[in-house]
N, CA, C and O atoms as a Tripos MOL2 file, in Angstrom:
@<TRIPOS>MOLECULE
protein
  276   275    69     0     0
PROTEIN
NO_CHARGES

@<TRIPOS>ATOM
      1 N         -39.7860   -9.0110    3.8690 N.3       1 UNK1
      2 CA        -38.5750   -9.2800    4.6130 C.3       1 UNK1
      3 C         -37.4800   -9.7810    3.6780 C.2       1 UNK1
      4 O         -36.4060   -9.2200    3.4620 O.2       1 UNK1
      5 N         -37.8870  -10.8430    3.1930 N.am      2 UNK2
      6 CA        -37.0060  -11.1670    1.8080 C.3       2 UNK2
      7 C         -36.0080   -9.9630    0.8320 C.2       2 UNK2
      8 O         -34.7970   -9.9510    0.6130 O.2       2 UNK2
      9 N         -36.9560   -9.1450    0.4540 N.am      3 UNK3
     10 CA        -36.3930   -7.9650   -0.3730 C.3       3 UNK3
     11 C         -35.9040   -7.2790    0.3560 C.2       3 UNK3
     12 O         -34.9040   -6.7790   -0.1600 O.2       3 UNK3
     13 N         -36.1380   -6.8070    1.7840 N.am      4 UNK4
     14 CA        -34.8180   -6.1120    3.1650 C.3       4 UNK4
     15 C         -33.4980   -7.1310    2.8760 C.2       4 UNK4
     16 O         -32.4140   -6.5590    2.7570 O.2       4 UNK4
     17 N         -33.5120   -8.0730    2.7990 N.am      5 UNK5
     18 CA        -32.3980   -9.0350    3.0320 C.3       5 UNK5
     19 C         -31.7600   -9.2280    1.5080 C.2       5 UNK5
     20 O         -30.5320   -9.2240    1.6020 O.2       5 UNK5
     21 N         -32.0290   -9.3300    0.6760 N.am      6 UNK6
     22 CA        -31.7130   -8.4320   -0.9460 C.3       6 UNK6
     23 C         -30.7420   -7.9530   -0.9220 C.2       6 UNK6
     24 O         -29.5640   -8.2770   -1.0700 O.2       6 UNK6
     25 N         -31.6940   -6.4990   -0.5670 N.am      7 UNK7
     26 CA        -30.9110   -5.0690   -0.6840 C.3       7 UNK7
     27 C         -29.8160   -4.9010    0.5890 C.2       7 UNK7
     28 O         -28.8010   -4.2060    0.5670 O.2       7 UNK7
     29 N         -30.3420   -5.7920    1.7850 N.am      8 UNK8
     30 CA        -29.1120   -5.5010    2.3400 C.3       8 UNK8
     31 C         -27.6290   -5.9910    2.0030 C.2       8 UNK8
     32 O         -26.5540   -5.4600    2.2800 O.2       8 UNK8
     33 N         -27.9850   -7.4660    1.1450 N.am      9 UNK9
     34 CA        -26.9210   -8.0270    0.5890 C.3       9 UNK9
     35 C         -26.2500   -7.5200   -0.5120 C.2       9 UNK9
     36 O         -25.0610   -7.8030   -0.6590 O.2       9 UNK9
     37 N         -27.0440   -6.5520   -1.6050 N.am     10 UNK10
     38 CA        -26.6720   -5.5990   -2.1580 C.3      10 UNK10
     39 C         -25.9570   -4.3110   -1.8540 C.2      10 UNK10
     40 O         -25.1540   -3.7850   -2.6250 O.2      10 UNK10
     41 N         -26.2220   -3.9520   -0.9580 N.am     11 UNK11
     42 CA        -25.1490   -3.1050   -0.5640 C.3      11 UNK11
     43 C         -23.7890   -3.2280    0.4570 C.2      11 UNK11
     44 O         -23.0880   -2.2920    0.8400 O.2      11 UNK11
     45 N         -23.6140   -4.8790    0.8210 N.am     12 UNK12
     46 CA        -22.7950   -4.8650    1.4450 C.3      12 UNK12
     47 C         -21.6720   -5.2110    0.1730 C.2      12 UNK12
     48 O         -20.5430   -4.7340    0.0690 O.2      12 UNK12
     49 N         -22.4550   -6.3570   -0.9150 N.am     13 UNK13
     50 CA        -21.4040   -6.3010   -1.8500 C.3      13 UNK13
     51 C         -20.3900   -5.2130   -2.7790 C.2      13 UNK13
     52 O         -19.2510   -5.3030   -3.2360 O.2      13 UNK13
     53 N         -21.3000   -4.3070   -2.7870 N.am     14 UNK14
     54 CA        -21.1430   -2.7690   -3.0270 C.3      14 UNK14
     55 C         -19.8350   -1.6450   -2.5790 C.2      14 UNK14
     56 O         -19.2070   -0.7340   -3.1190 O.2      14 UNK14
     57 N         -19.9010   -2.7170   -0.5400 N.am     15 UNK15
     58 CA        -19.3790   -1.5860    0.0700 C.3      15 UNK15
     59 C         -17.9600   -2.1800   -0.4740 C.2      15 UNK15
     60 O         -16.8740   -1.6520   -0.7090 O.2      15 UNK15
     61 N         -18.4030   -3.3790   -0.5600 N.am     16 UNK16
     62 CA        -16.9390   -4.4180   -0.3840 C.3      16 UNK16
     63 C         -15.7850   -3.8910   -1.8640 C.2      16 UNK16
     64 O         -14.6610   -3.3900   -1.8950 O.2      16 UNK16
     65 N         -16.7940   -4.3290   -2.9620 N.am     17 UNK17
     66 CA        -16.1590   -3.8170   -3.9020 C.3      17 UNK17
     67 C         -15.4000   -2.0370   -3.8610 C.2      17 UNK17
     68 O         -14.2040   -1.7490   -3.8060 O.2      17 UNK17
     69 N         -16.3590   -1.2880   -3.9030 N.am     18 UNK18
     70 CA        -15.3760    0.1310   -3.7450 C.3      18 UNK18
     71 C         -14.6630    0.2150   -3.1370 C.2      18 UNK18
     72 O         -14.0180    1.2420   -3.3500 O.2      18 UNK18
     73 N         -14.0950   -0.7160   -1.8500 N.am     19 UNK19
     74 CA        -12.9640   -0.8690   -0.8170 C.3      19 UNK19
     75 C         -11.8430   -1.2750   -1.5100 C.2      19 UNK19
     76 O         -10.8740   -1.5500   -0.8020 O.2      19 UNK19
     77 N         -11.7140   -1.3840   -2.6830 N.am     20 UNK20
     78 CA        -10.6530   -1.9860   -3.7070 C.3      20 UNK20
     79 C         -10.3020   -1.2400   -5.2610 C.2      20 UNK20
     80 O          -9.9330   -1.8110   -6.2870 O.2      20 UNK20
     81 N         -10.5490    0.1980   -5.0430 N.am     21 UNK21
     82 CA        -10.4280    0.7210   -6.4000 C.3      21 UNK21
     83 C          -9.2140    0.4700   -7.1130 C.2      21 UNK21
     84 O          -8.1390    0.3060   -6.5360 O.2      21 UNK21
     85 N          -9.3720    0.4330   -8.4560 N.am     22 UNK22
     86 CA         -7.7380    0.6290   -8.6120 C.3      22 UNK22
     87 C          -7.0100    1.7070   -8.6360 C.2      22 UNK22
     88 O          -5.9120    1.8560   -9.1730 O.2      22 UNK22
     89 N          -7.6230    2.4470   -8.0560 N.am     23 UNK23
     90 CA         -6.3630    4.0770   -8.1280 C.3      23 UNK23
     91 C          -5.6910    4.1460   -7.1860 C.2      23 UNK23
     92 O          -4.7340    4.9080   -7.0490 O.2      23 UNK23
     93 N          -6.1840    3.1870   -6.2350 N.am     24 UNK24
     94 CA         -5.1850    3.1500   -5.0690 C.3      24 UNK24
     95 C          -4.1690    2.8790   -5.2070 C.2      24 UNK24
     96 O          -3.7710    2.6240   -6.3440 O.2      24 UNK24
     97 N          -3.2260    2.8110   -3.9980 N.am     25 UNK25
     98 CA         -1.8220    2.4590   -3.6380 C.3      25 UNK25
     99 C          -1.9060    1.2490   -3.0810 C.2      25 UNK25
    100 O          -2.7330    1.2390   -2.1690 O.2      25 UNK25
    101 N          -1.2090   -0.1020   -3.3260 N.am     26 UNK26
    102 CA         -1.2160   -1.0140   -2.4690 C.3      26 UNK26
    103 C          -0.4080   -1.1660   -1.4120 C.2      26 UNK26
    104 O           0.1890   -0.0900   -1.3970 O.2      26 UNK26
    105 N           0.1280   -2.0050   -0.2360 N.am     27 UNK27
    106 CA          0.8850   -1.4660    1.1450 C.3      27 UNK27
    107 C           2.3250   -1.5170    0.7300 C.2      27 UNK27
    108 O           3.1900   -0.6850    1.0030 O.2      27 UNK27
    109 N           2.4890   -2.9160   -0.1580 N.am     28 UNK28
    110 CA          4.0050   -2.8980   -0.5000 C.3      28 UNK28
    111 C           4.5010   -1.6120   -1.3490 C.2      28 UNK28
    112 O           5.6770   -1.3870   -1.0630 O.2      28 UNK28
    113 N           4.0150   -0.7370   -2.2550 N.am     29 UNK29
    114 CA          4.2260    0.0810   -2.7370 C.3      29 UNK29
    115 C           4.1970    1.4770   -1.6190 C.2      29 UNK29
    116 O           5.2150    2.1640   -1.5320 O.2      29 UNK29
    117 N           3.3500    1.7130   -1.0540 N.am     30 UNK30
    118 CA          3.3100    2.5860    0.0980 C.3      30 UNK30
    119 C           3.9990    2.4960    0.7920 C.2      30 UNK30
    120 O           4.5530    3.5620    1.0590 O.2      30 UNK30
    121 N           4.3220    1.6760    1.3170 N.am     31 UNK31
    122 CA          5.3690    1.1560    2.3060 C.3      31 UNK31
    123 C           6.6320    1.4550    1.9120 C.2      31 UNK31
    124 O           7.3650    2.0950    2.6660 O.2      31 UNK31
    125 N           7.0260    1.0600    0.7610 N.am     32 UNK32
    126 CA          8.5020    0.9730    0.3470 C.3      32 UNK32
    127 C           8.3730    3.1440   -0.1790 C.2      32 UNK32
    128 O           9.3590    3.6090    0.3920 O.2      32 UNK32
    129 N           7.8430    4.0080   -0.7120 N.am     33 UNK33
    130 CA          7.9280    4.3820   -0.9610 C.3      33 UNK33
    131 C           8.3640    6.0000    0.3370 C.2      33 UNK33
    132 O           9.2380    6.8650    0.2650 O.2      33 UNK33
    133 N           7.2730    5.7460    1.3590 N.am     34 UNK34
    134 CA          7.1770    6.2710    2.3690 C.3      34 UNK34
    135 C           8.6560    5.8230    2.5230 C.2      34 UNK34
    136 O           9.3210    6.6900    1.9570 O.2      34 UNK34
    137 N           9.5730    4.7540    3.0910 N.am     35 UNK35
    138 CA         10.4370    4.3370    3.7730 C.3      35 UNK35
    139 C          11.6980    5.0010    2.7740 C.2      35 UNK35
    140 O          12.6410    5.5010    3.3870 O.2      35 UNK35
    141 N          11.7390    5.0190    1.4440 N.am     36 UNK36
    142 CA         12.8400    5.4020    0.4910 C.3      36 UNK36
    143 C          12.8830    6.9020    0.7370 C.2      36 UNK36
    144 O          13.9320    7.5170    0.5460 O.2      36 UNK36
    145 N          11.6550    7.5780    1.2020 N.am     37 UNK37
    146 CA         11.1630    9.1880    1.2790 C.3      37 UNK37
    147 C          12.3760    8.9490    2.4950 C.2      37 UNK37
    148 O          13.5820    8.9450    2.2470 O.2      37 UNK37
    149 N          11.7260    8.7380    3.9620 N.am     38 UNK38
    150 CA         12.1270    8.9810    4.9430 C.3      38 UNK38
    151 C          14.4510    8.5270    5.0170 C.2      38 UNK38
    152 O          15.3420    9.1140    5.6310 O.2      38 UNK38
    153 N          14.4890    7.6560    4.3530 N.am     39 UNK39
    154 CA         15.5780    7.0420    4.0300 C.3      39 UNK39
    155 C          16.7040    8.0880    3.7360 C.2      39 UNK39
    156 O          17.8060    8.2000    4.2730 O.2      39 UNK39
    157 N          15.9250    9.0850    2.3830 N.am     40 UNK40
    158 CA         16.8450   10.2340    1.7420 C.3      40 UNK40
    159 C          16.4240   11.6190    2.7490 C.2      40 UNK40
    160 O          16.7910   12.7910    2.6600 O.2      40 UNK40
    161 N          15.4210   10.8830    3.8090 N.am     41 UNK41
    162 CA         16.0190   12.3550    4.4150 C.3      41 UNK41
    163 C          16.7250   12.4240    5.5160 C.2      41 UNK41
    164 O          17.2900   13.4170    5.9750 O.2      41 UNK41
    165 N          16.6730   11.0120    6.0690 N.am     42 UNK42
    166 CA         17.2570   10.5590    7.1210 C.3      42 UNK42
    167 C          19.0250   10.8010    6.5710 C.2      42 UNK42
    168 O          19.9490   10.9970    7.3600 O.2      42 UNK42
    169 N          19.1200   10.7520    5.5760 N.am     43 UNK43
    170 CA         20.2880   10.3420    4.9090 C.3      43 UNK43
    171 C          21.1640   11.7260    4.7610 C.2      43 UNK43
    172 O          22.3520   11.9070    4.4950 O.2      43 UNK43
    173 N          20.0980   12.6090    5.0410 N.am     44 UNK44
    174 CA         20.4250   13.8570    4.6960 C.3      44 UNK44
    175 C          21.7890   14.4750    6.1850 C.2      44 UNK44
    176 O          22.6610   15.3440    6.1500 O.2      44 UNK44
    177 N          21.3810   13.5820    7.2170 N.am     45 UNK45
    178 CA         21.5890   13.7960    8.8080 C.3      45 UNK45
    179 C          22.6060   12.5720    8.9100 C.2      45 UNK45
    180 O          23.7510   12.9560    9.1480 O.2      45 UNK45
    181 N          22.4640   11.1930    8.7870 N.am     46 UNK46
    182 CA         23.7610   10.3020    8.9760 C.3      46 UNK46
    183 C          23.5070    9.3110    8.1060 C.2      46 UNK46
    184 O          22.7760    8.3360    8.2800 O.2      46 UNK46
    185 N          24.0900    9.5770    7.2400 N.am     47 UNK47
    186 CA         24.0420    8.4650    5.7230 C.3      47 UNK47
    187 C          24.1510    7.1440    5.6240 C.2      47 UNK47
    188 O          23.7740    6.5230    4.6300 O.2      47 UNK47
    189 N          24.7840    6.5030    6.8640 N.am     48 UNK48
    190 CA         24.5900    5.2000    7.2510 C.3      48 UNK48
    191 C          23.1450    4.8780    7.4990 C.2      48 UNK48
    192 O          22.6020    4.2370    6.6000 O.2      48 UNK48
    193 N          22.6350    5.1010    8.2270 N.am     49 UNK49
    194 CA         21.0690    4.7950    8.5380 C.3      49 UNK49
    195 C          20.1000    5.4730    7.6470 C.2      49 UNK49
    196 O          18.9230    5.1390    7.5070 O.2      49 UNK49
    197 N          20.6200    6.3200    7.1380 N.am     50 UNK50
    198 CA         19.6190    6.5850    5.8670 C.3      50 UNK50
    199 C          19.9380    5.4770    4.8480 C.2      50 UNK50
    200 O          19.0480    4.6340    4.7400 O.2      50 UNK50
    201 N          20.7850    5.3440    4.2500 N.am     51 UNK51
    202 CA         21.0260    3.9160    3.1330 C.3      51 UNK51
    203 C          20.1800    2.8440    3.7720 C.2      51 UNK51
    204 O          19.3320    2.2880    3.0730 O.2      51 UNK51
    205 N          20.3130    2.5480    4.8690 N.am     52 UNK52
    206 CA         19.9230    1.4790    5.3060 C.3      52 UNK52
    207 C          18.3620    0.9900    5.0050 C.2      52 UNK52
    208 O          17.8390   -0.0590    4.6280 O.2      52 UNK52
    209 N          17.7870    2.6500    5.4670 N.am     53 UNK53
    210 CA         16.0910    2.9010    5.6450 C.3      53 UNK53
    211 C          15.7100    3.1850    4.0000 C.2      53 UNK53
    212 O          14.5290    3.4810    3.8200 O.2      53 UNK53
    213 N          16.4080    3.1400    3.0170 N.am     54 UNK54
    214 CA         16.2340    3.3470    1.9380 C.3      54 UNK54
    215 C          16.3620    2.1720    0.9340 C.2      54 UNK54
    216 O          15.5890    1.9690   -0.0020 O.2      54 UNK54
    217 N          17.4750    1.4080    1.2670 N.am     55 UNK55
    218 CA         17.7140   -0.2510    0.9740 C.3      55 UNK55
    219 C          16.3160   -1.1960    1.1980 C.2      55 UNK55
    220 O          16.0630   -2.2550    0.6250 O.2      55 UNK55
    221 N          15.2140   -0.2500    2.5400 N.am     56 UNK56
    222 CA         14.7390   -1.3900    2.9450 C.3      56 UNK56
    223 C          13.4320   -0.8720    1.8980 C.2      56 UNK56
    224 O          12.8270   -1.7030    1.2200 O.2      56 UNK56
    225 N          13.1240    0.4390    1.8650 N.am     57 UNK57
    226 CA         12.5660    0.8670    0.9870 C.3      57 UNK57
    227 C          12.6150   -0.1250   -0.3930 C.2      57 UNK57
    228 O          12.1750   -1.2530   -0.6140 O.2      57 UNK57
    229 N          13.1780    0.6080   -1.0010 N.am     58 UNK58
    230 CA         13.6140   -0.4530   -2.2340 C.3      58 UNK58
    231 C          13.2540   -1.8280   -2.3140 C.2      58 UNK58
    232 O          12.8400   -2.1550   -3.4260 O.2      58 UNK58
    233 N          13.2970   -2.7930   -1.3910 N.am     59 UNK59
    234 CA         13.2000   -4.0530   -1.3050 C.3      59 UNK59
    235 C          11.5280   -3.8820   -1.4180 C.2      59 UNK59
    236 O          11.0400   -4.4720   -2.3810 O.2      59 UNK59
    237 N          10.5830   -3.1390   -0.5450 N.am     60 UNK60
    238 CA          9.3520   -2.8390   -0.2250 C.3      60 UNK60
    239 C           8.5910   -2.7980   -1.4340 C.2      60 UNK60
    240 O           7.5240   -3.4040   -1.5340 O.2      60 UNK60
    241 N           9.2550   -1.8730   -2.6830 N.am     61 UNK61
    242 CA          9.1270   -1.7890   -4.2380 C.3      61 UNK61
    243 C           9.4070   -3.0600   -4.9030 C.2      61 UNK61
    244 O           8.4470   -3.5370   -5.5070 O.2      61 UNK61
    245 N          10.3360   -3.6190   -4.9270 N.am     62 UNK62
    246 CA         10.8040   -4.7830   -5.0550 C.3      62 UNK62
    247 C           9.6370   -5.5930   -5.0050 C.2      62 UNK62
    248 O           9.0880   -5.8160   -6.0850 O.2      62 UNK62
    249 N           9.1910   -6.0320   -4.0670 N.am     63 UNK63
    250 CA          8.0100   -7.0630   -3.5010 C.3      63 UNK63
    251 C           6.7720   -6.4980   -4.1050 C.2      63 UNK63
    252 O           5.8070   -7.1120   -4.5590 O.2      63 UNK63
    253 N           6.9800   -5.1890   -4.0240 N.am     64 UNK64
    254 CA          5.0180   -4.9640   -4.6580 C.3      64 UNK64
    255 C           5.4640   -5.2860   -6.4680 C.2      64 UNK64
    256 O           4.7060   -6.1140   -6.9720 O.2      64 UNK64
    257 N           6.3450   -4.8460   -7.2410 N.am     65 UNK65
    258 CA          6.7470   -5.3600   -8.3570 C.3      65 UNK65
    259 C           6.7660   -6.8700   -8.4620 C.2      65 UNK65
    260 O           6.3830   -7.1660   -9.5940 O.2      65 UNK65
    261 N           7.0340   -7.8810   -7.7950 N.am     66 UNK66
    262 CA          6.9010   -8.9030   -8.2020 C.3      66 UNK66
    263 C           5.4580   -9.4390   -7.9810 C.2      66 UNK66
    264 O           5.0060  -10.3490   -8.6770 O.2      66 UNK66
    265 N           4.7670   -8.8530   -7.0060 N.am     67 UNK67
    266 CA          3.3360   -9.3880   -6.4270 C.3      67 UNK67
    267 C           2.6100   -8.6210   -8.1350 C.2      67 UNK67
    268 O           1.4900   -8.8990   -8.5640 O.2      67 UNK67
    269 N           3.3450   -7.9140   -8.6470 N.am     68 UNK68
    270 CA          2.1270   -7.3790   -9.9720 C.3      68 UNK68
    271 C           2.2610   -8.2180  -11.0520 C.2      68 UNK68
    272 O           1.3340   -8.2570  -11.8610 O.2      68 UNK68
    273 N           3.7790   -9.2700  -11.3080 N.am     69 UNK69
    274 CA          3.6510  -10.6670  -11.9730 C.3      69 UNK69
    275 C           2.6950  -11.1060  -11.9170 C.2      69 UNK69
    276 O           2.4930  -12.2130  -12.4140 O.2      69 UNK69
@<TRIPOS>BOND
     1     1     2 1
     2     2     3 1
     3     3     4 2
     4     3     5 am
     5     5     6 1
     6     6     7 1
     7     7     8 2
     8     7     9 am
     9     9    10 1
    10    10    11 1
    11    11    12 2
    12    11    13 am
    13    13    14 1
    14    14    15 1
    15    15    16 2
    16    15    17 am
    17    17    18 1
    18    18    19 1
    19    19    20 2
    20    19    21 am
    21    21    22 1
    22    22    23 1
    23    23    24 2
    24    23    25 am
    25    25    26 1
    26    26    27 1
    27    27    28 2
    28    27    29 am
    29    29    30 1
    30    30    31 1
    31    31    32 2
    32    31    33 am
    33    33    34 1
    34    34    35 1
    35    35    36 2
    36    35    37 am
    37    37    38 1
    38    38    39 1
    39    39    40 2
    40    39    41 am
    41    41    42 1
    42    42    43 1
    43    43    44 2
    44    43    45 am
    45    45    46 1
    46    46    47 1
    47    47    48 2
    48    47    49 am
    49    49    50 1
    50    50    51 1
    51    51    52 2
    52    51    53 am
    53    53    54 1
    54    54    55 1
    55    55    56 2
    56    55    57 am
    57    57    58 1
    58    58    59 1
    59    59    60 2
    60    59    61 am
    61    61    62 1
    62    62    63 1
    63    63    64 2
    64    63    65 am
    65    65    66 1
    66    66    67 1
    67    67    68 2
    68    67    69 am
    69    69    70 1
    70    70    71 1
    71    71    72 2
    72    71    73 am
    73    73    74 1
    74    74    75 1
    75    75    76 2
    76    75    77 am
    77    77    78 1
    78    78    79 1
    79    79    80 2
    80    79    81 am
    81    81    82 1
    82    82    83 1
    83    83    84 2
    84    83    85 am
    85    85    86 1
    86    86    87 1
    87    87    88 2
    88    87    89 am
    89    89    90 1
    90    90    91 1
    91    91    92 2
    92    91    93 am
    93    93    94 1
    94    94    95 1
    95    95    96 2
    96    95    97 am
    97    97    98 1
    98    98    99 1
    99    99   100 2
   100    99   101 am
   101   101   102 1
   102   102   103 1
   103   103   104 2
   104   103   105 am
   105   105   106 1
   106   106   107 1
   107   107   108 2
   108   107   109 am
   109   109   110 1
   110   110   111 1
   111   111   112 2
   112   111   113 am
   113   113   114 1
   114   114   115 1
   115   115   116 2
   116   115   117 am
   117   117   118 1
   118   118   119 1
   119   119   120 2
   120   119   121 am
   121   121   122 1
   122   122   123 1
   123   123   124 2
   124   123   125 am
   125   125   126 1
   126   126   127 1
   127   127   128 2
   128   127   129 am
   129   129   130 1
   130   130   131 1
   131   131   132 2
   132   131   133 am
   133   133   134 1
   134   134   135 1
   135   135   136 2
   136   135   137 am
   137   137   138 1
   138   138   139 1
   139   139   140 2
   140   139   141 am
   141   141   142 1
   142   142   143 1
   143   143   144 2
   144   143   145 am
   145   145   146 1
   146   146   147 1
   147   147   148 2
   148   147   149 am
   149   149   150 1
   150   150   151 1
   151   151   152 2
   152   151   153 am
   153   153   154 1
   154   154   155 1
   155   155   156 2
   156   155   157 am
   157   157   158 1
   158   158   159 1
   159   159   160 2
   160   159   161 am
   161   161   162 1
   162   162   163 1
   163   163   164 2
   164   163   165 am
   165   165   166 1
   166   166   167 1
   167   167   168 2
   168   167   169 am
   169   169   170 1
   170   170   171 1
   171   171   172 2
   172   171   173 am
   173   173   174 1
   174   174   175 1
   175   175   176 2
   176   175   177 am
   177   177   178 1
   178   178   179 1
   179   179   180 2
   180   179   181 am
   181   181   182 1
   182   182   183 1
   183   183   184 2
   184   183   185 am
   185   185   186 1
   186   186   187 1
   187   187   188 2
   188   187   189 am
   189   189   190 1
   190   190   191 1
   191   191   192 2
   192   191   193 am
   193   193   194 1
   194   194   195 1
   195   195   196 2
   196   195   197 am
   197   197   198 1
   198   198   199 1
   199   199   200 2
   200   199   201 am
   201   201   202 1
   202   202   203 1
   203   203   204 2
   204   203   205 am
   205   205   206 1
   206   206   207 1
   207   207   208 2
   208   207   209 am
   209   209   210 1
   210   210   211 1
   211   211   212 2
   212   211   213 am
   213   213   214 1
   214   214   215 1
   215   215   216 2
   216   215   217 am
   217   217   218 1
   218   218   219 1
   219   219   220 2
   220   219   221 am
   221   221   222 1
   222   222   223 1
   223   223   224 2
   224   223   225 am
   225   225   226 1
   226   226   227 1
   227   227   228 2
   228   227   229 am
   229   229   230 1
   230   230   231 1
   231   231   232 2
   232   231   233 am
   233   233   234 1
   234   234   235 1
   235   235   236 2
   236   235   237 am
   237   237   238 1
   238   238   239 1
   239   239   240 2
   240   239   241 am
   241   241   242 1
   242   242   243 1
   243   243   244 2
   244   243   245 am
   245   245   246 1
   246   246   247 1
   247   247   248 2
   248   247   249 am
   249   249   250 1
   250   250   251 1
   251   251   252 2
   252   251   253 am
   253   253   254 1
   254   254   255 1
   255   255   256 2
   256   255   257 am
   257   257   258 1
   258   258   259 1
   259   259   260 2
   260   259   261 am
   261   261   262 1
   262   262   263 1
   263   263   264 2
   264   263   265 am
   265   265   266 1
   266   266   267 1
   267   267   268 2
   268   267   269 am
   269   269   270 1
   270   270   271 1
   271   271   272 2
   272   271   273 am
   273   273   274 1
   274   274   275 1
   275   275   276 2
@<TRIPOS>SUBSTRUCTURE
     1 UNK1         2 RESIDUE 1 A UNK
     2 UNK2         6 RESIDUE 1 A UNK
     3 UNK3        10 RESIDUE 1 A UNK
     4 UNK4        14 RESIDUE 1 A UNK
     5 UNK5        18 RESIDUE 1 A UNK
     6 UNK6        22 RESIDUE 1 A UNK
     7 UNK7        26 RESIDUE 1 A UNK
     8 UNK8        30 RESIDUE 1 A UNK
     9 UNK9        34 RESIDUE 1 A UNK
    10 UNK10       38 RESIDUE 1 A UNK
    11 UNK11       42 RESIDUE 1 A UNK
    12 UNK12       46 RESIDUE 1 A UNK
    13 UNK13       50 RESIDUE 1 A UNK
    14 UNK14       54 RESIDUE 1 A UNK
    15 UNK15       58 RESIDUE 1 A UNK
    16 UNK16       62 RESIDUE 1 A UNK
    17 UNK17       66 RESIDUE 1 A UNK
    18 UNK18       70 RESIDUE 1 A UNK
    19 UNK19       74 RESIDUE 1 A UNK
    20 UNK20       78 RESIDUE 1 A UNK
    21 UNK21       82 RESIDUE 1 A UNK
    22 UNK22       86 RESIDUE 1 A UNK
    23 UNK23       90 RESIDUE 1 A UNK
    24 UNK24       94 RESIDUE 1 A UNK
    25 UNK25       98 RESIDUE 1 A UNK
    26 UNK26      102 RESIDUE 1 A UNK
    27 UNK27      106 RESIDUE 1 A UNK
    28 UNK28      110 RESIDUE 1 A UNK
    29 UNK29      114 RESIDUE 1 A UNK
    30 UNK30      118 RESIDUE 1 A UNK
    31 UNK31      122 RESIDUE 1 A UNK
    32 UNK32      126 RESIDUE 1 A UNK
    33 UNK33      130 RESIDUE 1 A UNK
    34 UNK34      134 RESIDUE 1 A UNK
    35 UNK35      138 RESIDUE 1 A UNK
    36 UNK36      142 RESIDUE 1 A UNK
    37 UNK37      146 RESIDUE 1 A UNK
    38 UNK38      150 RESIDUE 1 A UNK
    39 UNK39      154 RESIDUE 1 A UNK
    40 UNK40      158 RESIDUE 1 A UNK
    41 UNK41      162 RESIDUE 1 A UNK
    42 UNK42      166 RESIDUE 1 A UNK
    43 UNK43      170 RESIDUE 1 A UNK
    44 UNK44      174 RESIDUE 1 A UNK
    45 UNK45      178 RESIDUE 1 A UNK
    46 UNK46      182 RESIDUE 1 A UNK
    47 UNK47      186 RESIDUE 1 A UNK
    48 UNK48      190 RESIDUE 1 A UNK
    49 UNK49      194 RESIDUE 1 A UNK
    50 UNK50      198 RESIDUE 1 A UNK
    51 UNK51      202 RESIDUE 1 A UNK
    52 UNK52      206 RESIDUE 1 A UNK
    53 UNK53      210 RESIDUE 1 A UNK
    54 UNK54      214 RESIDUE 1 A UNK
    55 UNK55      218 RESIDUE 1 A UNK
    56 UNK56      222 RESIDUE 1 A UNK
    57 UNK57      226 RESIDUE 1 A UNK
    58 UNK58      230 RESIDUE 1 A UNK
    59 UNK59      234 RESIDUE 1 A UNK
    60 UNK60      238 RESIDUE 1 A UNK
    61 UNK61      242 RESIDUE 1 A UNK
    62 UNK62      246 RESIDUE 1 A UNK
    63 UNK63      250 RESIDUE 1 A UNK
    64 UNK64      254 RESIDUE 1 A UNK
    65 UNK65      258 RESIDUE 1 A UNK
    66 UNK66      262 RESIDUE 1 A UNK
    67 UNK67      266 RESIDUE 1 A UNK
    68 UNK68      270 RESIDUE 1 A UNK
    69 UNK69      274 RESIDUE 1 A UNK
């Protein structure tokens, strides 16, 4: 029973870790990047609210850049 309870603890640490690769994208970067996308195309249709959705973008980059300090 011991060695069930092991290996089960072994593979939860397992799952935990690969849930964190680094090739990923983190949210502030995703976030801001998706929003700068949608921003220049929104922008494409009424340039006021596209700047806007693109400003906020930017800021989104902004924040994941300082969280990598």
């Amino acid at each position: 029973m011991d060695q069930l309870v092991q290996k089960a603890g072994a593979v939860r640490a397992h799952d935990n870790t690969a849930s964190t690769a680094k090739g990923s994208i983190s949210g502030n970067l995703r976030i801001g990047i998706i929003l700068l996308l949608v921003g220049l195309l929104v922008g494409l249709i009424n340039s006021f609210v596209g700047s806007i959705i693109a400003i906020i973008g930017i800021v989104f980059i902004v924040l994941w850049l300082l969280d990598e300090l």
